[in-house]
mmCIF file of the N, C-alpha and C atoms, coordinates in Angstrom:
data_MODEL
# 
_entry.id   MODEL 
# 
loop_
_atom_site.group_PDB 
_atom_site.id 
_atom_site.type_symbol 
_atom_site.label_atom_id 
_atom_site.label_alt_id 
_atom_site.label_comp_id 
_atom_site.label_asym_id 
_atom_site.label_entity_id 
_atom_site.label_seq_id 
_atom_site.pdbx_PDB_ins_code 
_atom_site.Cartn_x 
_atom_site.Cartn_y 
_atom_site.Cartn_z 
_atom_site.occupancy 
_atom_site.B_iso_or_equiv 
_atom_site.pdbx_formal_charge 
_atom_site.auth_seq_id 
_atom_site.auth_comp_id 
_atom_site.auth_asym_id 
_atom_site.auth_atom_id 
_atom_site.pdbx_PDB_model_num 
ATOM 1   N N  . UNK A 1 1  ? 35.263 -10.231 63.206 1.00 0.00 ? 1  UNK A N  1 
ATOM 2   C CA . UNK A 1 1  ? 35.616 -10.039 61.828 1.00 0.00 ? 1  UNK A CA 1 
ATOM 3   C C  . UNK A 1 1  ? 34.488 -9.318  61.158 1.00 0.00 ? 1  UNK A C  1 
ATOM 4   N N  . UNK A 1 2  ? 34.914 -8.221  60.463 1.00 0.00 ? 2  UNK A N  1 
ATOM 5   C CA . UNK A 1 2  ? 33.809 -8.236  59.619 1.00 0.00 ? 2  UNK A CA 1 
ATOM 6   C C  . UNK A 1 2  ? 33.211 -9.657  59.059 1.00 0.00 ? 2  UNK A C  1 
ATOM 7   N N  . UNK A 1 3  ? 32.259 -10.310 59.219 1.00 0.00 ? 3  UNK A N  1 
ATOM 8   C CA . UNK A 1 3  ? 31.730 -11.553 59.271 1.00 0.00 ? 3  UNK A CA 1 
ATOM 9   C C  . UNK A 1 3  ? 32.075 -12.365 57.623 1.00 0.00 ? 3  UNK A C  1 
ATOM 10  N N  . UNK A 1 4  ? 32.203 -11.732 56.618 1.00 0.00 ? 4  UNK A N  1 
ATOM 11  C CA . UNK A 1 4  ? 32.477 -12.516 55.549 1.00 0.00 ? 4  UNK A CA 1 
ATOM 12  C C  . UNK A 1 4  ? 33.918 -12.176 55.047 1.00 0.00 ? 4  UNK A C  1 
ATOM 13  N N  . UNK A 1 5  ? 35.083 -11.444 55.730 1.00 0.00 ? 5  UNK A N  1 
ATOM 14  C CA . UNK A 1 5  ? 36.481 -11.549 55.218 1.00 0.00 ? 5  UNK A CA 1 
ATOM 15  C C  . UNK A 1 5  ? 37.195 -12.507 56.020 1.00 0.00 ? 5  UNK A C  1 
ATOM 16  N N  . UNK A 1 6  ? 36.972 -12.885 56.818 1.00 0.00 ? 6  UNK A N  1 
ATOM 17  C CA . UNK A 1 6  ? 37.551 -14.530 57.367 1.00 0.00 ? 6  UNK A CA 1 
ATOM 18  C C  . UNK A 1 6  ? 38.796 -13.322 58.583 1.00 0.00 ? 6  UNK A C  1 
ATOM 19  N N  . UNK A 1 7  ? 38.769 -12.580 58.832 1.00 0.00 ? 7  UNK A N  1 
ATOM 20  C CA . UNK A 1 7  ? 39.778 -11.527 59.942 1.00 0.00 ? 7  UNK A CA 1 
ATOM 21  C C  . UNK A 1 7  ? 39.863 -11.860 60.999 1.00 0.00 ? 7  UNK A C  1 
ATOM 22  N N  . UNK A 1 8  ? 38.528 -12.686 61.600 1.00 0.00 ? 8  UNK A N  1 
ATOM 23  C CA . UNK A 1 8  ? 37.702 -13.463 62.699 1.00 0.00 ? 8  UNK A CA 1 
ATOM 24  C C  . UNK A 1 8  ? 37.604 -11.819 63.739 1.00 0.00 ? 8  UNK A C  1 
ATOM 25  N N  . UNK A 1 9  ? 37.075 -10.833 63.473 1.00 0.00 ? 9  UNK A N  1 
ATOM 26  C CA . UNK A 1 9  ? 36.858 -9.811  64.369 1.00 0.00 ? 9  UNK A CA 1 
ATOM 27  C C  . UNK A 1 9  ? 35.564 -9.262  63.794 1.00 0.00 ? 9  UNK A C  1 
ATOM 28  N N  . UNK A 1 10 ? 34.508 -9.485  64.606 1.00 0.00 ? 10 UNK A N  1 
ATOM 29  C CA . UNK A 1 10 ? 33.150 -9.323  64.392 1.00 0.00 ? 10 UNK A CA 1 
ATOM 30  C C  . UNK A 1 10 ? 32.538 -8.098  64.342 1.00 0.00 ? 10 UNK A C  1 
ATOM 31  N N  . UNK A 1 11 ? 33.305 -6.993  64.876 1.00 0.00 ? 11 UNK A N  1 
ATOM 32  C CA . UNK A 1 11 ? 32.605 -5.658  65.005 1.00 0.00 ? 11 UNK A CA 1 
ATOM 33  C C  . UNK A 1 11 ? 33.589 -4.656  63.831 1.00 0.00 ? 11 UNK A C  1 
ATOM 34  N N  . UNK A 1 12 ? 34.727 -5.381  63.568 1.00 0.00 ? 12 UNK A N  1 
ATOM 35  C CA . UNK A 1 12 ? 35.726 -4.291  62.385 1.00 0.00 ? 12 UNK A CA 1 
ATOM 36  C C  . UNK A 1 12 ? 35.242 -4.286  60.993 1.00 0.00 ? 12 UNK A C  1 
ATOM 37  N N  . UNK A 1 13 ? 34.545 -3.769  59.841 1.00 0.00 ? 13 UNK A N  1 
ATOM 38  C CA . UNK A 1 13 ? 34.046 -3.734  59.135 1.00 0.00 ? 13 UNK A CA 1 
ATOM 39  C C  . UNK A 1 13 ? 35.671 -3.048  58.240 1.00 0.00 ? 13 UNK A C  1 
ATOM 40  N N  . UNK A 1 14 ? 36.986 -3.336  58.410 1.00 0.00 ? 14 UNK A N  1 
ATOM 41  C CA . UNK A 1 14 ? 37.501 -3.227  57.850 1.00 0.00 ? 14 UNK A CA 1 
ATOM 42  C C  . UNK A 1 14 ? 37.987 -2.375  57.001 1.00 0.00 ? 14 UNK A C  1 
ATOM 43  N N  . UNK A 1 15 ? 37.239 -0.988  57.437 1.00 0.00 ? 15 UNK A N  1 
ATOM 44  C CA . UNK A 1 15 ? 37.107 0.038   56.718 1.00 0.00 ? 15 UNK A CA 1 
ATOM 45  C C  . UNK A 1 15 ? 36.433 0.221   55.124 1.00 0.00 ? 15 UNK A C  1 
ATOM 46  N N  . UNK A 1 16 ? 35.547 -0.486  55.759 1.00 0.00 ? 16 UNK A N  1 
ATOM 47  C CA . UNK A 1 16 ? 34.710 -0.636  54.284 1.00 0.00 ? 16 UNK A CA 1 
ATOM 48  C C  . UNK A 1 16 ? 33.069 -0.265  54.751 1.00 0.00 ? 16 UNK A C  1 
ATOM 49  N N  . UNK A 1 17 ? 32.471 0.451   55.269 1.00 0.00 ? 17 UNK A N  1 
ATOM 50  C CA . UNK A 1 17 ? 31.104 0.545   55.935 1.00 0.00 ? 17 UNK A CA 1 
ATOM 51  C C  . UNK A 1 17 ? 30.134 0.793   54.964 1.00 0.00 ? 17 UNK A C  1 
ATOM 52  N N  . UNK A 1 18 ? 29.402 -0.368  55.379 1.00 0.00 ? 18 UNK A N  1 
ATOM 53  C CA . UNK A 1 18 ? 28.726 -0.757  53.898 1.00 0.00 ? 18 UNK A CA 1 
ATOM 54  C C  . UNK A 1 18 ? 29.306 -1.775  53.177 1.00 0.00 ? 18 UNK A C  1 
ATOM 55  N N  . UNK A 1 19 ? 29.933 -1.915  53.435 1.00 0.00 ? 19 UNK A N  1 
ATOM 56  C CA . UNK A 1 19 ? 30.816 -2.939  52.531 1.00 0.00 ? 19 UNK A CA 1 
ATOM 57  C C  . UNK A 1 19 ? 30.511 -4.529  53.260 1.00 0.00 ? 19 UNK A C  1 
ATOM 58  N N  . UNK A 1 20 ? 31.420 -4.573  53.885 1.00 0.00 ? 20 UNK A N  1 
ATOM 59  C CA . UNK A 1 20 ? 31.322 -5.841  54.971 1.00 0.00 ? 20 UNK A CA 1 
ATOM 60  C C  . UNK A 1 20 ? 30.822 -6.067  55.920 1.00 0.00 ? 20 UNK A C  1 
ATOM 61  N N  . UNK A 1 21 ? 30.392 -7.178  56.244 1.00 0.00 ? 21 UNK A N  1 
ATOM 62  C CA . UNK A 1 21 ? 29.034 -7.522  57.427 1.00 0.00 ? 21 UNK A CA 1 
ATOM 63  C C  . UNK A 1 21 ? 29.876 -7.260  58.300 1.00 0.00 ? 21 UNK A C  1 
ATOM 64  N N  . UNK A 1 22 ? 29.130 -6.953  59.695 1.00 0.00 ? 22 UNK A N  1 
ATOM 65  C CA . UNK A 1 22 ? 29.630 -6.687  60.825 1.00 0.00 ? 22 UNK A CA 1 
ATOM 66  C C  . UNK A 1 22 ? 28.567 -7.013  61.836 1.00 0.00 ? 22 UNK A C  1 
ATOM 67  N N  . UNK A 1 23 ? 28.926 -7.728  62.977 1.00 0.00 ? 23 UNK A N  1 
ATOM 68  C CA . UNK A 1 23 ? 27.923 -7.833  63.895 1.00 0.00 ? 23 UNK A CA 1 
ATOM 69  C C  . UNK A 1 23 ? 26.937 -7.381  64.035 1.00 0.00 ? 23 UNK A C  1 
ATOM 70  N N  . UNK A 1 24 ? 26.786 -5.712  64.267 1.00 0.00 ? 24 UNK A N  1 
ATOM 71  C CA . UNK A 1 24 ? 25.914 -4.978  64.215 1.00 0.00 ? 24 UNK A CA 1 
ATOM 72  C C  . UNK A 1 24 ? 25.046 -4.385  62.978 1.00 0.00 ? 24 UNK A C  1 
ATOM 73  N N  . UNK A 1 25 ? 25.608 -5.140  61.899 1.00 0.00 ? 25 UNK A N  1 
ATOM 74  C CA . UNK A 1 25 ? 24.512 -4.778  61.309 1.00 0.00 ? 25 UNK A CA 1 
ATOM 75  C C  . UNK A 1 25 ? 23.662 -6.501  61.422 1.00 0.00 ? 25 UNK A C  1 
ATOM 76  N N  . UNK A 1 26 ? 24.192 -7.443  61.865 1.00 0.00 ? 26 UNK A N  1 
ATOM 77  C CA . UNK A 1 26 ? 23.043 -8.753  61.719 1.00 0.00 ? 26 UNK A CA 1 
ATOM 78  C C  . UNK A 1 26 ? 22.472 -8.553  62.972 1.00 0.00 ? 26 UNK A C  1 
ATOM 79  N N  . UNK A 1 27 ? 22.986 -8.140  63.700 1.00 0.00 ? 27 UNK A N  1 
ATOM 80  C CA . UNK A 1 27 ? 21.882 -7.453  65.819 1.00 0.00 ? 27 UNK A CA 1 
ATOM 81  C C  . UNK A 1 27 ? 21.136 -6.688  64.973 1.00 0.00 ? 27 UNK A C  1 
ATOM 82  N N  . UNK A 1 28 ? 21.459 -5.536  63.817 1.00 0.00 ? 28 UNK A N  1 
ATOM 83  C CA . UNK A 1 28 ? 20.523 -4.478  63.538 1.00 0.00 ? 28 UNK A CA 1 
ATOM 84  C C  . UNK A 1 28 ? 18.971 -5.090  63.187 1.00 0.00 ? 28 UNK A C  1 
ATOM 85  N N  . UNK A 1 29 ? 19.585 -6.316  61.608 1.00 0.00 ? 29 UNK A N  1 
ATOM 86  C CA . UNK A 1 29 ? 18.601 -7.047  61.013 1.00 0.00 ? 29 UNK A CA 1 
ATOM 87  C C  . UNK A 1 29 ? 17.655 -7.862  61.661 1.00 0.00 ? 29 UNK A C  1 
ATOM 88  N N  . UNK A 1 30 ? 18.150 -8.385  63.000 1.00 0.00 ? 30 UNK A N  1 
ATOM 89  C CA . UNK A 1 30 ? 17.642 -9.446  64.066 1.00 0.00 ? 30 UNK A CA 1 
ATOM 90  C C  . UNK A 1 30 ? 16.640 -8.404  64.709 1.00 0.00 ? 30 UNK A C  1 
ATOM 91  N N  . UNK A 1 31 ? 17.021 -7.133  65.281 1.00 0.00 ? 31 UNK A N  1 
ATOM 92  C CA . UNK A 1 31 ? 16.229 -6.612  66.088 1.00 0.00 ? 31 UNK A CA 1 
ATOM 93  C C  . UNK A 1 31 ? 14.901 -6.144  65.043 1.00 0.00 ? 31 UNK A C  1 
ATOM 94  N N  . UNK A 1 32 ? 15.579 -5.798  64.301 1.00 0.00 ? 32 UNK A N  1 
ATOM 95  C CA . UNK A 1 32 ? 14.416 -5.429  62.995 1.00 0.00 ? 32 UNK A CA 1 
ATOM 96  C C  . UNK A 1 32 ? 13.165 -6.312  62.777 1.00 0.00 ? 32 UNK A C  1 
ATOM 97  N N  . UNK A 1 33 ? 13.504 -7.525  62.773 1.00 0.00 ? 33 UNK A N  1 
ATOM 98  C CA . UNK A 1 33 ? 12.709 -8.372  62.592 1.00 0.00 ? 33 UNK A CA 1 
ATOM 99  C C  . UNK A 1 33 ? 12.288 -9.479  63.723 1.00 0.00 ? 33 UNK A C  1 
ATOM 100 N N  . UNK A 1 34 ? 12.564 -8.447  64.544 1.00 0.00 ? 34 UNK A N  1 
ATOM 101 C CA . UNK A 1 34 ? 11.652 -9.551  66.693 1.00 0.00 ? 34 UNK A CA 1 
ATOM 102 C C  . UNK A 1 34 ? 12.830 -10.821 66.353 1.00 0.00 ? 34 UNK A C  1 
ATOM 103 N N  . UNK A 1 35 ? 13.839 -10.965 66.095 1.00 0.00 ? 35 UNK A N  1 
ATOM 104 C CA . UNK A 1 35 ? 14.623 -12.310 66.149 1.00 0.00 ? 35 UNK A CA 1 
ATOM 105 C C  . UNK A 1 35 ? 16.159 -12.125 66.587 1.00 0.00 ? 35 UNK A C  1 
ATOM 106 N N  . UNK A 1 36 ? 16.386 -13.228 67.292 1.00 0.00 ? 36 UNK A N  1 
ATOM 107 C CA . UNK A 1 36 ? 18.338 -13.159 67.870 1.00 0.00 ? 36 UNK A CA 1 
ATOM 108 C C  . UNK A 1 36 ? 18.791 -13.488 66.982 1.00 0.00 ? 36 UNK A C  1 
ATOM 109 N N  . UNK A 1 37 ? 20.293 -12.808 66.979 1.00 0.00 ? 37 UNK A N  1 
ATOM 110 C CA . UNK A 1 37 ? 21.623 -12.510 66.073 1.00 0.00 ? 37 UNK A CA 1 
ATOM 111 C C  . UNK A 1 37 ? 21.591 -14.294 65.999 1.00 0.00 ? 37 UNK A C  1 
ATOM 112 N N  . UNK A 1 38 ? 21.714 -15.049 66.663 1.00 0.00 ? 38 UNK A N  1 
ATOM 113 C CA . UNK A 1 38 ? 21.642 -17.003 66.406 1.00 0.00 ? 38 UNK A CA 1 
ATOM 114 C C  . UNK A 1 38 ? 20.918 -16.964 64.960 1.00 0.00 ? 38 UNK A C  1 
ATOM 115 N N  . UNK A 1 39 ? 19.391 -16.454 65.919 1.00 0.00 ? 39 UNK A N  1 
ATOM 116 C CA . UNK A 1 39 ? 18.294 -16.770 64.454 1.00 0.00 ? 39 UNK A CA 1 
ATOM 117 C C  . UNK A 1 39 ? 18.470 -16.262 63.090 1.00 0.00 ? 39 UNK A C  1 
ATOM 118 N N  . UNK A 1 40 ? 18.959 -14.893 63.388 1.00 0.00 ? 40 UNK A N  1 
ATOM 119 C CA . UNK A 1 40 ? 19.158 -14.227 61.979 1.00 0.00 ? 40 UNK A CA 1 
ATOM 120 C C  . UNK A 1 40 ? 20.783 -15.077 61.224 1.00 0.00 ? 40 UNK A C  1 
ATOM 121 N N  . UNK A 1 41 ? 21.525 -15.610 62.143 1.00 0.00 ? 41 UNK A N  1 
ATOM 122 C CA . UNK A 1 41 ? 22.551 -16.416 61.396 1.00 0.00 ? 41 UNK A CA 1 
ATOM 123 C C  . UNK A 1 41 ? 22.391 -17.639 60.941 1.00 0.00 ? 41 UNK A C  1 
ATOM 124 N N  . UNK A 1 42 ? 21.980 -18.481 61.609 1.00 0.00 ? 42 UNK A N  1 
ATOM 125 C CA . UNK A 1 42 ? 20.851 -19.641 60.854 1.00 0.00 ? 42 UNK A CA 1 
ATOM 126 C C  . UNK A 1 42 ? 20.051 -19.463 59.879 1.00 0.00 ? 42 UNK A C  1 
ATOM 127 N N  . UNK A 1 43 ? 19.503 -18.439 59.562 1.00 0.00 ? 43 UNK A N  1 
ATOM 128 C CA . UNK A 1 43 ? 18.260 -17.776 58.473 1.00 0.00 ? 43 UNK A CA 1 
ATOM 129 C C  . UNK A 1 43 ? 19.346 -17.746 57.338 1.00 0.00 ? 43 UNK A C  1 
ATOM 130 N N  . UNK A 1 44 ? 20.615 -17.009 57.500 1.00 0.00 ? 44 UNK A N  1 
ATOM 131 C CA . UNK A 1 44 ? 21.294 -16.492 56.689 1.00 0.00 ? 44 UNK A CA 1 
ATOM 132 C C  . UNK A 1 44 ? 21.813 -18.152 56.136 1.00 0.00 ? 44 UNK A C  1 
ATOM 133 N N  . UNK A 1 45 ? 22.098 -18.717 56.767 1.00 0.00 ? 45 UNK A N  1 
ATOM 134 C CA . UNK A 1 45 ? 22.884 -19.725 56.406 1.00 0.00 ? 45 UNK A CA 1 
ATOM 135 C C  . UNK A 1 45 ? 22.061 -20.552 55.178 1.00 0.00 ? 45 UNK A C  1 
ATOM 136 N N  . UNK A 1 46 ? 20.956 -20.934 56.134 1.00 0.00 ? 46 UNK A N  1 
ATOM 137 C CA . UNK A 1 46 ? 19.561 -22.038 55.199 1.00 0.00 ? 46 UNK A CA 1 
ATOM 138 C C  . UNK A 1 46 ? 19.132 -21.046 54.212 1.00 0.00 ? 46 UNK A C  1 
ATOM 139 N N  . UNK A 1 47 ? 19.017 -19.930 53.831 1.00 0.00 ? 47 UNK A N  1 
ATOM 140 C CA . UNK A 1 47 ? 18.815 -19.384 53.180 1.00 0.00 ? 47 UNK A CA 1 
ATOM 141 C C  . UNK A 1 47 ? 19.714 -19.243 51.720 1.00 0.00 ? 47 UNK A C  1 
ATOM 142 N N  . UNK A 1 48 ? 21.146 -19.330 52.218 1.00 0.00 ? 48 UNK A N  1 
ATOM 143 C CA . UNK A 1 48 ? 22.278 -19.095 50.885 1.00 0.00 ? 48 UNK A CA 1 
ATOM 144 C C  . UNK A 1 48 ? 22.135 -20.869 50.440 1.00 0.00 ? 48 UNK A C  1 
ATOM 145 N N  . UNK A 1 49 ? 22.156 -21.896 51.810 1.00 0.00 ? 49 UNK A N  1 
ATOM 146 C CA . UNK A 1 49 ? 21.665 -23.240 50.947 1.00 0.00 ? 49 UNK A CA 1 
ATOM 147 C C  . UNK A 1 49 ? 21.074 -23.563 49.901 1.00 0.00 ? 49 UNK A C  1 
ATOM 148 N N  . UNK A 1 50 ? 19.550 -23.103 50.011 1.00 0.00 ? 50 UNK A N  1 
ATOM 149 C CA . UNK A 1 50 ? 18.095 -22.964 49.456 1.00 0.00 ? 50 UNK A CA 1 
ATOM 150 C C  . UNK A 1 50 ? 18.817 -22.421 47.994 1.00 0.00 ? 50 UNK A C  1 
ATOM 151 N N  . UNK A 1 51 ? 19.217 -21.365 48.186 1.00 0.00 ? 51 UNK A N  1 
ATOM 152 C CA . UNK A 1 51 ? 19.435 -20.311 46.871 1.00 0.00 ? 51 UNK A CA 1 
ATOM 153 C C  . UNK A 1 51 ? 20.689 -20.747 46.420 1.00 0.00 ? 51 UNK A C  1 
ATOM 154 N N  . UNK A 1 52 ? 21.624 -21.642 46.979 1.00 0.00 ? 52 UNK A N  1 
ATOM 155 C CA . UNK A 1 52 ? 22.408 -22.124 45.872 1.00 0.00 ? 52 UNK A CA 1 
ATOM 156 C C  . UNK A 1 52 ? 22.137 -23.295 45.611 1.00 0.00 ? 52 UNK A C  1 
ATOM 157 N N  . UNK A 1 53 ? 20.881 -23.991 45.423 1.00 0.00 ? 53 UNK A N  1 
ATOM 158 C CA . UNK A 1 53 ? 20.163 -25.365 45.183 1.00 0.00 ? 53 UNK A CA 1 
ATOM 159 C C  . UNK A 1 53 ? 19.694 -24.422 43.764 1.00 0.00 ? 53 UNK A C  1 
ATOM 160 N N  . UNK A 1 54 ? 18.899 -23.951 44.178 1.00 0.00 ? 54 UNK A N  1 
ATOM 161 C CA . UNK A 1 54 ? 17.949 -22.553 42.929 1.00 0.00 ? 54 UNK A CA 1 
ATOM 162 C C  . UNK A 1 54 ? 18.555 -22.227 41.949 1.00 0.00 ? 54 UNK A C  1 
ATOM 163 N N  . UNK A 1 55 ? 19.773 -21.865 42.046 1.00 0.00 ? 55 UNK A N  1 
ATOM 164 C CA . UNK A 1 55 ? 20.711 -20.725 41.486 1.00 0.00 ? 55 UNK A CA 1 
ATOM 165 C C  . UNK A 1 55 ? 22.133 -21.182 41.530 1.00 0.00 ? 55 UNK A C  1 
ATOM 166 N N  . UNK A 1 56 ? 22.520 -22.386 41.570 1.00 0.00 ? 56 UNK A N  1 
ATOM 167 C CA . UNK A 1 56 ? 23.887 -22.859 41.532 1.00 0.00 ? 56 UNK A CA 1 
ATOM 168 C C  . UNK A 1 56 ? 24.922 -22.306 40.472 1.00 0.00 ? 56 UNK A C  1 
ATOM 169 N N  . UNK A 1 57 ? 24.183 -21.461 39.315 1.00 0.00 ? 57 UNK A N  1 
ATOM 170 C CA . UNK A 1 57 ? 25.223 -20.593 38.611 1.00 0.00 ? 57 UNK A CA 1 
ATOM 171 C C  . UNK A 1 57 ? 25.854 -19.729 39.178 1.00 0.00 ? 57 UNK A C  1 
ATOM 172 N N  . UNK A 1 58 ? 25.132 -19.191 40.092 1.00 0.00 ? 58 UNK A N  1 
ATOM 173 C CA . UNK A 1 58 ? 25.328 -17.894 40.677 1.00 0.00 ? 58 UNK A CA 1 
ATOM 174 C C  . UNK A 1 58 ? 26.447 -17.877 41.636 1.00 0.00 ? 58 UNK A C  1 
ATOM 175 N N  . UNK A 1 59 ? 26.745 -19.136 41.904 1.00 0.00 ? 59 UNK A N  1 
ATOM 176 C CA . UNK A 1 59 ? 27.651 -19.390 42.711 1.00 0.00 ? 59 UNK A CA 1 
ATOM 177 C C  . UNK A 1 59 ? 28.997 -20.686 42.508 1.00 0.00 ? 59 UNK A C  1 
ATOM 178 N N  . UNK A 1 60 ? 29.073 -20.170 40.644 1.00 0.00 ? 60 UNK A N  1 
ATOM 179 C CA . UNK A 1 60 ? 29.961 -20.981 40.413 1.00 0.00 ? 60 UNK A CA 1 
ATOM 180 C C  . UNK A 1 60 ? 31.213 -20.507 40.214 1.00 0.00 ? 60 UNK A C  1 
ATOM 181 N N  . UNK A 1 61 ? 32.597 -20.962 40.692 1.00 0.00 ? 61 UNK A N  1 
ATOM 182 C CA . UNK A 1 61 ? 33.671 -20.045 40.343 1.00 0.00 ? 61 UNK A CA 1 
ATOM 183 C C  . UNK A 1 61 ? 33.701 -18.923 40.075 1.00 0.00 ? 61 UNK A C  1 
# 
């Protein structure tokens, strides 16, 4: 999925490039930064946690 439209197909960016995550761009971000596509999805995850503890407006309705 493009990773955040719920399509469940990880490499189709849906015709939106740039638009919607796609596998390869979190392999891109992972390789970027010496870390596996796991690590960079865990990062992503604890990270939107953290920041909607911070920032819970931001993520209201």
């Amino acid at each position: 999925m493009c990773l955040n439209c719920g399509c469940m197909r990880a490499h189709d960016d849906m015709g939106k490039p740039g638009i919607n995550i796609t596998y390869e761009d979190v392999k891109r971000a992972a390789d970027a930064n010496g870390t596996t596509v796991d690590q960079a999805l865990e990062t992503i995850a604890r990270t939107s946690e953290q920041d909607r503890g911070d920032h819970p407006e931001e993520y209201a309705g």
